[in-house]
C-alpha positions, 0 to 999 in steps of 0.5 A: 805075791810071793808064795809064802805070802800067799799061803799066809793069805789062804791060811787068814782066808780059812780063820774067816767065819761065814759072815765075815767071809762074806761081808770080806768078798761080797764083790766077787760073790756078786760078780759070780751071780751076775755071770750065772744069770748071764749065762742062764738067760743066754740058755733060755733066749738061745734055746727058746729062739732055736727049738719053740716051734713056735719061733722064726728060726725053728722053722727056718733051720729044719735040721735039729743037729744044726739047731743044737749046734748053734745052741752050743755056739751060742753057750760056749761064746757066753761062756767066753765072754763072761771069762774074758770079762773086765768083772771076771777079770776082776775076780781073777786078780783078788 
């Protein structure tokens, strides 16, 4: 795609009115839900598996630094797998 073509794409984009933008690029906004919930459920298993006392792994890792960590590690390797994700991907190329 050139890039005069794709400002003349950009400019059709911006004539769209809400509800033909939608019905045009619902796909992507589907693939931009599933991709917020995935993370969101990452959030919650991650944090509740590491920080309810009531969980395994809160007793067993006593350090909270350490916990918090691996919540981390555990956001930021959702966070790539949804980018590097064949429907991110797909996103990426409309």
């Amino acid at each position: 795609m050139t890039q005069e073509s794709g400002r003349a794409a950009a400019a059709e984009s911006m004539r769209l009115s809400p509800v033909r933008a939608l019905l045009a690029h619902w796909p992507l906004y589907l693939i931009e839900a599933w991709a917020l919930g995935m993370f969101m459920i990452s959030a919650s298993v991650a944090t509740t598996l590491l920080e309810s006392p009531g969980a395994p792994l809160y007793g067993a890792i006593a350090d909270a630094r350490l916990r918090l960590a691996l919540i981390g590690l555990a956001m930021g390797s959702t966070a790539v797998a949804l980018i590097y994700s064949p429907w991110a991907g797909a996103q990426a190329r409309t």
